[in-house]
C-alpha beads as a LAMMPS data file, in Angstrom:
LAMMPS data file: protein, C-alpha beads

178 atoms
177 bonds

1 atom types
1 bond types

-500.0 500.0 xlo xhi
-500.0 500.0 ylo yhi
-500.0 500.0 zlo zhi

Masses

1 110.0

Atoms # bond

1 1 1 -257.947 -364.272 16.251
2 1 1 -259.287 -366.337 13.052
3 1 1 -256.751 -369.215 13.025
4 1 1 -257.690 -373.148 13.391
5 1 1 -257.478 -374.262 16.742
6 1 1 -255.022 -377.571 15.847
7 1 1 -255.474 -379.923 18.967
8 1 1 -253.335 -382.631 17.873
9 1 1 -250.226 -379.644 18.511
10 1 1 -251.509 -378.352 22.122
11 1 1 -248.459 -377.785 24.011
12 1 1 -247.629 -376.445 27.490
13 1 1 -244.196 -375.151 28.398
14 1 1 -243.891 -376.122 32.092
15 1 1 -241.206 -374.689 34.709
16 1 1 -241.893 -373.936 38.200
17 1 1 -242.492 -371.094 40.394
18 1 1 -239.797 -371.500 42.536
19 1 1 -237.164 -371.562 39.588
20 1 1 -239.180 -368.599 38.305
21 1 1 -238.758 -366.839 41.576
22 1 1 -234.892 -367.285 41.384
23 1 1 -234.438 -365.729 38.112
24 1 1 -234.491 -369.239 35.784
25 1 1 -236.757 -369.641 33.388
26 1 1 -235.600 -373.427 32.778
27 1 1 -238.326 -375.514 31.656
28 1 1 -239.966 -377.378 28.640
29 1 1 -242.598 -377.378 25.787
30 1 1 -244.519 -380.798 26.262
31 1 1 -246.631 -381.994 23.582
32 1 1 -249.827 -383.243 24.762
33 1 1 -250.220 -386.164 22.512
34 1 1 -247.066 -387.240 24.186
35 1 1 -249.959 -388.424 26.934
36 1 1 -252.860 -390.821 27.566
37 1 1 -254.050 -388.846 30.326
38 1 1 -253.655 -386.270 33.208
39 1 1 -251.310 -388.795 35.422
40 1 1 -248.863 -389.193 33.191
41 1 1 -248.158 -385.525 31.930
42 1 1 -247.867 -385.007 35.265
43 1 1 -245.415 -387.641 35.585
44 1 1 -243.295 -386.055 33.073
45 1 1 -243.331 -382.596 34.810
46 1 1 -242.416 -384.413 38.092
47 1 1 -239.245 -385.981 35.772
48 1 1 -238.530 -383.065 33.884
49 1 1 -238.238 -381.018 37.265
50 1 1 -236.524 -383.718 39.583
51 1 1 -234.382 -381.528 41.313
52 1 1 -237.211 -379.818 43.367
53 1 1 -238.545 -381.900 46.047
54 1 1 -242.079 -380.409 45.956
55 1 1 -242.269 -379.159 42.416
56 1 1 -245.068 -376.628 42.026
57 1 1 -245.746 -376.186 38.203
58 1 1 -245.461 -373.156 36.540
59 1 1 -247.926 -373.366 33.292
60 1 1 -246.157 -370.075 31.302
61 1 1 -247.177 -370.945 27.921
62 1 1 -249.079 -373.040 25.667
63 1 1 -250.566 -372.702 22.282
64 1 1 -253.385 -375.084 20.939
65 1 1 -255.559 -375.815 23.946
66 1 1 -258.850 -373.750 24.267
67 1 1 -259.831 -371.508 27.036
68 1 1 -260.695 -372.105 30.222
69 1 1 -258.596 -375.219 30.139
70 1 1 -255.207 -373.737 31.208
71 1 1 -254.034 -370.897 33.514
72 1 1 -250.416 -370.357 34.521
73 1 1 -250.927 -371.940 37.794
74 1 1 -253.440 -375.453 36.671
75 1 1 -254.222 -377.556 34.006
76 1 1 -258.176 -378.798 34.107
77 1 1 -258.165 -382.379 34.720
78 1 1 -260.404 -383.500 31.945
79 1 1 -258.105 -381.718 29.483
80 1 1 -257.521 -385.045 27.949
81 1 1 -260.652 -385.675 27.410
82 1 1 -261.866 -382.293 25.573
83 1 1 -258.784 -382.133 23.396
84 1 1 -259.863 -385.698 22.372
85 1 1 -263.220 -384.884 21.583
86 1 1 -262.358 -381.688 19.795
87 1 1 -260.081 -383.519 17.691
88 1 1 -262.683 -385.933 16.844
89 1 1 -264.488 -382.542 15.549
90 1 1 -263.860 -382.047 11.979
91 1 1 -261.163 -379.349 11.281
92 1 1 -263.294 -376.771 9.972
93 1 1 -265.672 -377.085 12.714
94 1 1 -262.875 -376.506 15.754
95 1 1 -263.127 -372.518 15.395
96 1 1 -266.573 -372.157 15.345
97 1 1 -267.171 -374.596 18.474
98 1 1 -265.216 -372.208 20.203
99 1 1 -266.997 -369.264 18.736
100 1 1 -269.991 -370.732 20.116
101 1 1 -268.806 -371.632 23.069
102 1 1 -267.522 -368.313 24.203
103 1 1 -271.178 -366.586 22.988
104 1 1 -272.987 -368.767 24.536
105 1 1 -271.057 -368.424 27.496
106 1 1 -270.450 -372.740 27.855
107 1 1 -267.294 -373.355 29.847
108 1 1 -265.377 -376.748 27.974
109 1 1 -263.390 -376.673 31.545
110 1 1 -266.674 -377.726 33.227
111 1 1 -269.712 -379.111 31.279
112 1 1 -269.876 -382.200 29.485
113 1 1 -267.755 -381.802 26.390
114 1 1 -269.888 -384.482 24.427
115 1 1 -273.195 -382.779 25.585
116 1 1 -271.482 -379.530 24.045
117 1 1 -271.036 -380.690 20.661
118 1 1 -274.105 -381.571 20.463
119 1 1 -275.358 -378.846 20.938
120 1 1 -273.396 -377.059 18.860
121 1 1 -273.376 -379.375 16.154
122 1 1 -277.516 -378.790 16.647
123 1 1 -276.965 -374.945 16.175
124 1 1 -274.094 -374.301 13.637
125 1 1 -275.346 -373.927 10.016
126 1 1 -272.276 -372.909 8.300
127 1 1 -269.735 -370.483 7.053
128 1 1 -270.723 -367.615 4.786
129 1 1 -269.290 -364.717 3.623
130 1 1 -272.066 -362.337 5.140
131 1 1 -275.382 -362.631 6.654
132 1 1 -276.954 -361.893 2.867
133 1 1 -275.003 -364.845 1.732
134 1 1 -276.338 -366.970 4.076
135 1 1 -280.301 -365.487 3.535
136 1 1 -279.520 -366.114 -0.276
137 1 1 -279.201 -369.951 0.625
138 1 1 -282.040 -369.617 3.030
139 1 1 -284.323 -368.817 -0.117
140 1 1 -282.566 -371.160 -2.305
141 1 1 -283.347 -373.925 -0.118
142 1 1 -286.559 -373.158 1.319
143 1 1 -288.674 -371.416 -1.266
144 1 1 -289.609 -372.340 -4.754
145 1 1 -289.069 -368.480 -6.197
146 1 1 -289.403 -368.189 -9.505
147 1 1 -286.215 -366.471 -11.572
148 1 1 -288.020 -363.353 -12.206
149 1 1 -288.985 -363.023 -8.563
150 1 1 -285.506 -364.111 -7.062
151 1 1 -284.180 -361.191 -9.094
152 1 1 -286.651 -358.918 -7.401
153 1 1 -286.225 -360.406 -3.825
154 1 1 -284.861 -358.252 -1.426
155 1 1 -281.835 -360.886 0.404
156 1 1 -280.718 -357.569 2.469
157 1 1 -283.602 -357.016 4.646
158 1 1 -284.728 -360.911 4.478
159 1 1 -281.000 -361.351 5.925
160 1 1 -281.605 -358.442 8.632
161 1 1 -284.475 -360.434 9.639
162 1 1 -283.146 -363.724 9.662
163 1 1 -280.201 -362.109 12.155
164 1 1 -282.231 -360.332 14.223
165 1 1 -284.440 -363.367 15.933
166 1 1 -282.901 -366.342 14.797
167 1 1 -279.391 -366.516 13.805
168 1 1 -276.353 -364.525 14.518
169 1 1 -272.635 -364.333 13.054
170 1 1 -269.586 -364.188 13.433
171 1 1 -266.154 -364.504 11.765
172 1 1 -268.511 -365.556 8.736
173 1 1 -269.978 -368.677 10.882
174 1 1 -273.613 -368.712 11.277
175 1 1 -275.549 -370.242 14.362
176 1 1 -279.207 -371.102 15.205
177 1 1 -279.859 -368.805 17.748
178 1 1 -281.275 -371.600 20.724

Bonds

1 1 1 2
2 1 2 3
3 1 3 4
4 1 4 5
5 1 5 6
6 1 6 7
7 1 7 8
8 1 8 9
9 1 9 10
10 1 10 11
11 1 11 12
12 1 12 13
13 1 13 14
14 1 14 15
15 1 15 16
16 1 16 17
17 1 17 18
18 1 18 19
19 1 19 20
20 1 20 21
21 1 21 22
22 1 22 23
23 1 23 24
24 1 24 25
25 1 25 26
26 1 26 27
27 1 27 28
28 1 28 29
29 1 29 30
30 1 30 31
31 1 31 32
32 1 32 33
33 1 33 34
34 1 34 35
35 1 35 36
36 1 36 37
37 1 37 38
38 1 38 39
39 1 39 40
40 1 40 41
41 1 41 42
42 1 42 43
43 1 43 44
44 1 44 45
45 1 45 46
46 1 46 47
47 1 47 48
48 1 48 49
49 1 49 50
50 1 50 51
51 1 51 52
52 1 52 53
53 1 53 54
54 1 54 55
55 1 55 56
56 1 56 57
57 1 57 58
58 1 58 59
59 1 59 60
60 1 60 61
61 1 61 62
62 1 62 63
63 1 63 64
64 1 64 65
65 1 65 66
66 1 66 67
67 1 67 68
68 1 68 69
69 1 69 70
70 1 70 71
71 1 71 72
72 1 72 73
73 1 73 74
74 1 74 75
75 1 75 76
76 1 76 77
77 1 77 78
78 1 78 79
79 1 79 80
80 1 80 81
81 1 81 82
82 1 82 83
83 1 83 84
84 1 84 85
85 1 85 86
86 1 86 87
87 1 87 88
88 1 88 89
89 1 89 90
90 1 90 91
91 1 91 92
92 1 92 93
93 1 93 94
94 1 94 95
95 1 95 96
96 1 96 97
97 1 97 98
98 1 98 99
99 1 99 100
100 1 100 101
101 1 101 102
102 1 102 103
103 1 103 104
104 1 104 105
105 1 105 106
106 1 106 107
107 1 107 108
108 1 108 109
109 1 109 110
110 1 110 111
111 1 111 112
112 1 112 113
113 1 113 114
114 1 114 115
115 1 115 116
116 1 116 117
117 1 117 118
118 1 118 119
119 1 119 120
120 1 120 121
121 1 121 122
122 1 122 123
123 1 123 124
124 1 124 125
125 1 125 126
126 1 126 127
127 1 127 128
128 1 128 129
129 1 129 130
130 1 130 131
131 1 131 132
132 1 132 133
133 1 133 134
134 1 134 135
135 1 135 136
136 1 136 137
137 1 137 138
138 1 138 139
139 1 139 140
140 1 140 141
141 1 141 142
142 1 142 143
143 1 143 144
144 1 144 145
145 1 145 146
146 1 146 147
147 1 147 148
148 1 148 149
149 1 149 150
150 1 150 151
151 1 151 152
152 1 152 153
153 1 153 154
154 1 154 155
155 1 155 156
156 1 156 157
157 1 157 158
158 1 158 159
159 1 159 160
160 1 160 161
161 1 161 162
162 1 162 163
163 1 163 164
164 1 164 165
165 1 165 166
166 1 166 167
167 1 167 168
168 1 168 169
169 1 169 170
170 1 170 171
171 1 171 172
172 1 172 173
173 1 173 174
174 1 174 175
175 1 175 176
176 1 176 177
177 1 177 178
């Protein structure tokens, strides 16, 4: 799915299993940014479901909140905390931290979110429309080619190079292989 990730509209529609169980789908969308932290949205899911003593949340939907943060039965604790820091991400860089996240198989549910972006900030170079797009910039920037030679230069296998060692694609973002 190519869309932008837009933290500052993660929502979670919350029931509970025991209303699911007895046919009632009766719950809620809450907005995240309705909350400073963990403690309170659970606060509001203890209101919003009053009329069970022991309330055991039912998760069954949400949109805006990345993977591995959210199953139908928990919400990760330091959600808060990686939405926040993902919005501090600029918008165009949201989808490709989760690109890179998912290839490089780094779980936002678990590791340090800040030591993440860094990271990724350290290996994303950019969006392109192919691999020889990005090999034409390579030259660009890098060598001092001569017109005559630039017309000559062959970007496709340069790019198959490039790609095959130390960068890889996809959705037209490029990465540092690391």
């Amino acid at each position: 799915m190519t869309h932008q990730l837009n933290i500052t509209e993660a929502r979670v529609y919350v029931g509970t299993f025991h209303k699911y169980n007895t046919g009632s789908l009766y719950g809620k969308w809450l907005e995240l940014s309705d909350y400073s932290d963990i403690e309170e949205f659970y606060s509001a899911c203890k209101e919003l479901h009053v009329d069970e003593e022991y309330p055991e949340y039912m998760f069954q939907d949400y949109e805006n909140i990345p993977n591995g943060l959210i199953s139908e039965y928990s919400i990760n604790e330091n959600i808060f905390e990686v939405l926040e820091a993902i919005e501090d991400l600029d918008m165009n860089h949201r989808r490709p931290f989760l690109i890179w996240c998912d290839n490089r198989s780094r779980d936002v549910s678990t590791e340090d979110i800040y030591n993440l972006i860094s990271s990724f900030e350290e290996d994303y170079q950019g969006e392109y429309d192919d691999e020889e797009d990005f090999a034409r910039e390579i030259v660009e920037e890098l060598y001092d080619l001569p017109p005559i030679a630039k017309q000559y230069f062959d970007y496709e296998s340069f790019a198959r190079d490039l790609f095959m060692t130390d960068y890889w694609i996809e959705e037209g973002y490029v990465f540092r292989e690391s």
